[in-house]
C-alpha positions in Angstrom: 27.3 -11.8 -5.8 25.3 -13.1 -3.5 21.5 -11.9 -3.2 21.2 -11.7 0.3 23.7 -9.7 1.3 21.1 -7.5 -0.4 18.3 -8.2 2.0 18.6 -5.2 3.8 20.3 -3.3 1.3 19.1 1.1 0.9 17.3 1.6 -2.9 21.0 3.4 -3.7 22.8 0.2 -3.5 20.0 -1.7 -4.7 20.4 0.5 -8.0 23.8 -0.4 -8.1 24.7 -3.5 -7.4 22.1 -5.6 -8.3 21.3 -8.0 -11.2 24.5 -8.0 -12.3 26.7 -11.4 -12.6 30.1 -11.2 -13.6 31.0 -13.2 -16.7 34.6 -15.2 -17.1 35.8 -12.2 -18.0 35.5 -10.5 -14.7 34.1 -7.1 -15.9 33.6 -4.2 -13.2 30.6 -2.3 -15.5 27.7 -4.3 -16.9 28.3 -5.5 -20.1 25.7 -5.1 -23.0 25.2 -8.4 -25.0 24.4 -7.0 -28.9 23.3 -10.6 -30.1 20.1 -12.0 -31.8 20.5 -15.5 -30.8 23.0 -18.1 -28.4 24.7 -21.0 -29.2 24.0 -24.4 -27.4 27.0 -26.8 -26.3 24.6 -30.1 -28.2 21.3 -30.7 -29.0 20.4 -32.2 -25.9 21.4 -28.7 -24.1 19.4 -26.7 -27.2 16.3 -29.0 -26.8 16.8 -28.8 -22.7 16.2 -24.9 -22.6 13.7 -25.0 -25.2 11.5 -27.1 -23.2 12.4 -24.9 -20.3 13.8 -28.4 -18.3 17.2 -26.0 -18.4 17.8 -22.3 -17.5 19.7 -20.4 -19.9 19.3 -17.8 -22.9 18.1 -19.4 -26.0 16.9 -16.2 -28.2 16.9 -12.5 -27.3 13.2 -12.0 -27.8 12.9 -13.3 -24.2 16.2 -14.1 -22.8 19.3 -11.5 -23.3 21.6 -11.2 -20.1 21.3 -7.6 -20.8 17.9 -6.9 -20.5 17.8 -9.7 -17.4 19.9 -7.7 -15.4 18.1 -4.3 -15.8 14.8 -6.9 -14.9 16.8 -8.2 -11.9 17.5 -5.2 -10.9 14.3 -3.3 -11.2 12.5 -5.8 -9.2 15.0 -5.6 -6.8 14.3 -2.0 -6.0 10.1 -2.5 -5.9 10.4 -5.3 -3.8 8.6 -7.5 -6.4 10.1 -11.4 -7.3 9.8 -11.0 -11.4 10.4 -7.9 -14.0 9.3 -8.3 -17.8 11.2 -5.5 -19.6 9.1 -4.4 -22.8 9.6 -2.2 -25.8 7.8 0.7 -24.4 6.0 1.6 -21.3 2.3 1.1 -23.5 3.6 -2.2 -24.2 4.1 -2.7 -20.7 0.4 -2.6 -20.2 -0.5 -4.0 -22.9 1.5 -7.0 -22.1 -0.1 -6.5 -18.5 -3.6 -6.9 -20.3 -3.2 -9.9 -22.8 -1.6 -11.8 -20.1 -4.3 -11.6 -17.1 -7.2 -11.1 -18.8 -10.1 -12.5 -21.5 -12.8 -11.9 -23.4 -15.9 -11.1 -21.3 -13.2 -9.2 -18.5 -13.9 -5.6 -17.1 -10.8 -3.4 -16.8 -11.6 -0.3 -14.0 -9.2 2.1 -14.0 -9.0 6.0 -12.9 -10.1 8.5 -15.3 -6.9 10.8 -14.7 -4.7 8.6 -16.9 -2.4 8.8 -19.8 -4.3 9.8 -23.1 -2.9 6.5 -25.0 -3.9 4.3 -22.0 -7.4 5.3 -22.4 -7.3 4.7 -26.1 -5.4 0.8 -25.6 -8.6 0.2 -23.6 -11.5 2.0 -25.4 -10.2 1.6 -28.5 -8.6 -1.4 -28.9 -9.1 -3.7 -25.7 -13.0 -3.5 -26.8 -12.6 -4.8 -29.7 -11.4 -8.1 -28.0 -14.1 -8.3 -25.8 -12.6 -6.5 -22.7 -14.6 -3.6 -21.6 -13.6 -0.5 -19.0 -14.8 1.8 -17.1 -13.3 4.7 -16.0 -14.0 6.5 -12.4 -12.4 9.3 -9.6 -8.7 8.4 -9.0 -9.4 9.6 -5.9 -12.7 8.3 -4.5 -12.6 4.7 -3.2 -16.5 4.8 -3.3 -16.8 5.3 -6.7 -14.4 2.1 -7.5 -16.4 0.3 -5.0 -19.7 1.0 -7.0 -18.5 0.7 -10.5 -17.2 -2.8 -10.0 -19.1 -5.8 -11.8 -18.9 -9.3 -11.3 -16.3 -9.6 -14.5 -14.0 -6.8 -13.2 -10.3 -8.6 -13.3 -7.9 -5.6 -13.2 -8.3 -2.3 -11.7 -5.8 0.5 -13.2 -4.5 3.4 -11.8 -1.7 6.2 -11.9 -0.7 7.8 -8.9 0.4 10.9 -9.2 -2.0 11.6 -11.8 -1.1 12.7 -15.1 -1.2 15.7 -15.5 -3.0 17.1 -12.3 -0.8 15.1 -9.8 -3.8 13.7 -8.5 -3.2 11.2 -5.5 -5.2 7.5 -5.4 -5.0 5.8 -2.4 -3.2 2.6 -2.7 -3.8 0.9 0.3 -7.4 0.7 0.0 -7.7 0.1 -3.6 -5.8 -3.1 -3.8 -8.0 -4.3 -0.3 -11.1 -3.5 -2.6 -9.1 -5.1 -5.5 -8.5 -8.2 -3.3 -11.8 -8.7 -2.1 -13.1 -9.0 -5.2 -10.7 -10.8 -6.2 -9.2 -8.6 -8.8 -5.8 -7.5 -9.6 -4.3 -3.6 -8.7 -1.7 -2.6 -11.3 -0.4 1.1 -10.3 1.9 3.2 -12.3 4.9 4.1 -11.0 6.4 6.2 -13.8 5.9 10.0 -12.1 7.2 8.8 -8.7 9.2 4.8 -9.0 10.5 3.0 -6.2 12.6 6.1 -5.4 9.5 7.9 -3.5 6.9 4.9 -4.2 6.9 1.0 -3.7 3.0 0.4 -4.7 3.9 -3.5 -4.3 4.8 -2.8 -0.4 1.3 -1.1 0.1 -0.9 -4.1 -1.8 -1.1 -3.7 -5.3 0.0 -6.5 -7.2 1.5 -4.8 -10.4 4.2 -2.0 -10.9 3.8 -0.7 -14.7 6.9 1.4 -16.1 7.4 3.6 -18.6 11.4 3.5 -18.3 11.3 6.0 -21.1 11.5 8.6 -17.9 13.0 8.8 -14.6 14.4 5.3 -14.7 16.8 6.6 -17.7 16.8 10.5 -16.5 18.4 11.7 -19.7 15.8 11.4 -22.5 17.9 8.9 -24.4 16.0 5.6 -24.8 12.7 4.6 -25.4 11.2 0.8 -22.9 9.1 -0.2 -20.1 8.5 -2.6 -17.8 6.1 -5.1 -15.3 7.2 -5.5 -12.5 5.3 -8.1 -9.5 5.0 -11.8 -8.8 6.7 -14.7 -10.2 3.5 -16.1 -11.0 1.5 -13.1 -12.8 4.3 -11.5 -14.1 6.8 -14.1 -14.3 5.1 -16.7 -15.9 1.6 -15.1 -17.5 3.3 -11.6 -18.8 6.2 -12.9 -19.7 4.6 -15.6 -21.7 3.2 -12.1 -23.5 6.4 -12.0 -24.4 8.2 -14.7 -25.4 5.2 -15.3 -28.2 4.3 -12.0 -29.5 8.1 -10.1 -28.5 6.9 -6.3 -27.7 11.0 -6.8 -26.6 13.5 -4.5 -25.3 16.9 -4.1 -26.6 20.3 -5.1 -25.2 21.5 -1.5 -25.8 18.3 0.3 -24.3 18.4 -2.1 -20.9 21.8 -0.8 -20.5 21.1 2.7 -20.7 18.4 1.9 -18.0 21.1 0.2 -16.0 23.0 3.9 -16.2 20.1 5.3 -14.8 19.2 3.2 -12.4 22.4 3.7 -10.3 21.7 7.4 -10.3 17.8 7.5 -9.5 17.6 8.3 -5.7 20.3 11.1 -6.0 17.9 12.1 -9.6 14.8 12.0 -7.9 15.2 13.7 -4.2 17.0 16.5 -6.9 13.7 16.5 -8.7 11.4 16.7 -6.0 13.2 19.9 -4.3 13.5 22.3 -7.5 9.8 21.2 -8.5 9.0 22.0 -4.6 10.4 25.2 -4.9 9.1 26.1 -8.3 5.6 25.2 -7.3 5.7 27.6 -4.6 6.8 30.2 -7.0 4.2 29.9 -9.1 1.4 29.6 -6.3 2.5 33.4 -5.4 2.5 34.5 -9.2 -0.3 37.2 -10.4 -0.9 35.1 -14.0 -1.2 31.9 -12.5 -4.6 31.2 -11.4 -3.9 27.7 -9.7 -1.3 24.9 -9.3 -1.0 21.2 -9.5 1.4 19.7 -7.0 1.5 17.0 -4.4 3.9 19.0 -2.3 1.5 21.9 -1.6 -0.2 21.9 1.4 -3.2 23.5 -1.2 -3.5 20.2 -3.0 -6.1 18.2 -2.6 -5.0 14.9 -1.6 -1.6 16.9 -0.3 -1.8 14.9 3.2 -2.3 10.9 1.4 0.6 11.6 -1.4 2.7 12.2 1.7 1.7 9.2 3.8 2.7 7.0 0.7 5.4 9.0 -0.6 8.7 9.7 0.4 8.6 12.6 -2.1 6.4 15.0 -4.1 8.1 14.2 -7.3 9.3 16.9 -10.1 5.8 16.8 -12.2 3.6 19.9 -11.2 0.7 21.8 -13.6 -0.6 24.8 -13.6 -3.4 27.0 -15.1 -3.6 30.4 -17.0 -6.5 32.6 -17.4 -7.0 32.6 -21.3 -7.2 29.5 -23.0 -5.2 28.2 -24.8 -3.6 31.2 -26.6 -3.0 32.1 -23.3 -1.1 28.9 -22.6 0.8 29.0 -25.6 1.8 32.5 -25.5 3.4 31.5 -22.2 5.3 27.9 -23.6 6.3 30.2 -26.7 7.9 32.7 -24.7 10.2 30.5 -23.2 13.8 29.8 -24.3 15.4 27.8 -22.0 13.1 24.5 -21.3 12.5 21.9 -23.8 8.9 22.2 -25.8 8.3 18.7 -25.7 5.3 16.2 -24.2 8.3 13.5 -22.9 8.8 13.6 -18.8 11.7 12.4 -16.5 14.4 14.1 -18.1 17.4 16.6 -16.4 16.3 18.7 -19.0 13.3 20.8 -17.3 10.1 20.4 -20.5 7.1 21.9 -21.1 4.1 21.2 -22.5 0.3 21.9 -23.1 -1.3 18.6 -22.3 -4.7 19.5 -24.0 -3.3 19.6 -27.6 -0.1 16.9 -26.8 -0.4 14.0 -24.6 -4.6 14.5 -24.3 -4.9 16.0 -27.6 -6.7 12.6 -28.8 -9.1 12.8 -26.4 -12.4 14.4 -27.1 -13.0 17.8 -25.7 -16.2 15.7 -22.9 -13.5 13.3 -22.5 -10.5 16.1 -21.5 -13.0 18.0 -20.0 -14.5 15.0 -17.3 -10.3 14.7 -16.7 -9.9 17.7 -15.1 -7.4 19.1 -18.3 -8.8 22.7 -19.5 -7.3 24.5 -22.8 -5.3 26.7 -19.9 -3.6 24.1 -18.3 0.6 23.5 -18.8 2.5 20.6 -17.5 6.1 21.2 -16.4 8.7 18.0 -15.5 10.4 20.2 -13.9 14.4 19.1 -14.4 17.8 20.0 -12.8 19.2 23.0 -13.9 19.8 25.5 -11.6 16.3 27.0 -9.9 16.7 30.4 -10.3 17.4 29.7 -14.2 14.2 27.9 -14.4 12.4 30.3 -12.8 13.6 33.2 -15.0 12.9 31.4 -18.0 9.5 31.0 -16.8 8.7 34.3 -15.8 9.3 35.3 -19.5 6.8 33.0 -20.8 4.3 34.1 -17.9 5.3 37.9 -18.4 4.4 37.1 -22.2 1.2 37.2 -20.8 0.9 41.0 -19.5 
């Protein structure tokens, strides 16, 4: 099927009709190719493709039709000309890293970011040479200041994790452009459903597909998505030599959740909405995190640049962290786990899970206090979610 009949195509048919090209055998569904290797019709043809003189698959470490279409398709729906599909949505940045920058670069990224993103770049990055910084998601001045001559890539993920902080995108990736640096933004609490980072200047969408993009908690990947250039040629050279791969199986998952994201995530948005209000009026909840209240702090940017608050919110207790767990504990219904983007409404106390590596200066210049829990808030019915919740919060006298 041709792509531009796409051209004007909504983000719902983009989900589900792109990427895909029919085989001989005329299949309606996409079909999942479970193969290590492919066979060439000579030698000629075998030594064409691996010179890259011929298109075609030679070895599913970097070519699988599979995992193509879920890249097609992805980049389809950011508006970006190349996907690289990766085992997971850290070896998405990681891939990111190794293929745009060197020893002697300076990574600046926001200090509101996922505890195992920090550690890739203080913990690891530096020992290859590549140095970060880390400054206010949501001060433009700050990024401005802390940038150095060597600064190649500046970081960032909008909504925050786990305070649903906002970064403006727009004028990061004119800073980032001035100084000739790179903005890569993650996409994973909002994607292309209520955010296309590409369409307000930054040059990188990072994935963790692991969420939203699948929806059900089912599969682990992630993904790159920008230029055929960076990504399409630097990334995925990442790949094809050092194969942080995704399977066949998992891209097809992702293709099953694809063609329900924008139904998924305008369902998200309204029950976290809703929820968020809830909590704002409840006695044991001193304060809540959540783009779509009019009380947040960057409330008014999240929604110039998106079309949606998202189904992430947090929220504090007065008490600690006994008080927090006493409230998680209480629960029945939602899911005690740190994982996001699922139907299935989770919980989780981001202190001791997904920041738990972090020291207590580091969690503490984050914004993430031993009171804090993180809700993805899911799609069962709101009034179920909100009972369950007021157990754990009536756990709490």
């Amino acid at each position: 099927m041709s792509d531009d009949i796409f051209s004007n195509a909504s983000l719902a048919t983009l989900a589900i009709r792109t990427g895909h090209h029919r085989t001989v055998e005329g299949e309606h569904s996409e079909p999942i190719f479970p193969t290590s290797s492919f066979v060439f019709n000579s030698a000629a043809e075998a030594a064409a493709r691996f010179a890259g003189d011929e298109p075609g698959n030679i070895y599913s470490r970097f070519t699988n039709p599979t995992v193509r279409t879920f890249e097609e398709r992805l980049a389809a729906m950011e508006g970006g000309e190349s996907c690289v599909a990766t085992a997971s949505g850290m070896a998405a940045i990681l891939a990111l890293c190794m293929g745009v920058l060197k020893q002697g670069d300076h990574i600046l990224c926001s200090r509101s970011v996922f505890g195992s993103t920090v550690l890739l770049f203080t913990k690891f990055l530096v020992r290859f040479g590549i140095d970060t910084s880390f400054v206010s998601l949501s001060d433009p001045a700050a990024w401005e200041q802390a940038l150095r001559p060597n600064t190649r890539l500046l970081f960032m993920e909008t909504p925050s994790n786990p305070l649903t902080e906002a970064g403006d995108i727009r004028a990061l990736a004119d800073l980032a452009h001035i100084h000739d640096c790179l903005l890569a933004v993650d996409n994973c609490f909002c994607t292309p459903a209520l955010q296309r980072p590409l369409s307000l200047g930054a040059d990188i969408v990072i994935h963790s597909a692991t969420k939203y993009l699948d929806g059900q908690g089912r599969c682990v990947g992630g993904a790159i998505v920008g230029d055929a250039k960076t990504v399409g040629e630097e990334v995925f050279g990442v790949l094809r030599t050092a194969g942080p791969t995704m399977s066949p199986f998992n891209a097809w998952v992702f293709l099953k959740g694809l063609e329900t994201l924008d139904l998924r995530m305008k369902a998200h948005s309204a029950n976290a909405t809703a929820l968020a209000h809830w909590l704002e009026e409840h006695r044991n909840v001193d304060r809540v995190y959540y783009p779509g209240l009019v009380s947040h702090p960057q409330h008014d940017l999240a929604m110039r640049q998106q079309s949606g608050p998202g189904g992430i919110l947090s929220f504090d207790v007065h008490g600690g962290r006994e008080a927090a767990w006493r409230v998680i504990d209480a629960t029945r219904m939602l899911s005690i786990t740190a994982n996001l983007g699922d139907v299935k409404t989770t919980i989780t106390h981001p202190a001791t899970t997904t920041h738990g590596r972090l020291s207590p200066e580091e969690r503490q210049t984050a914004g993430i206090g031993d009171g804090l829990i993180r809700i993805a808030v899911g799609l069962e019915g709101i009034d179920d979610i909100k009972g369950d919740l007021q157990r754990g919060l009536d756990a709490l006298g």
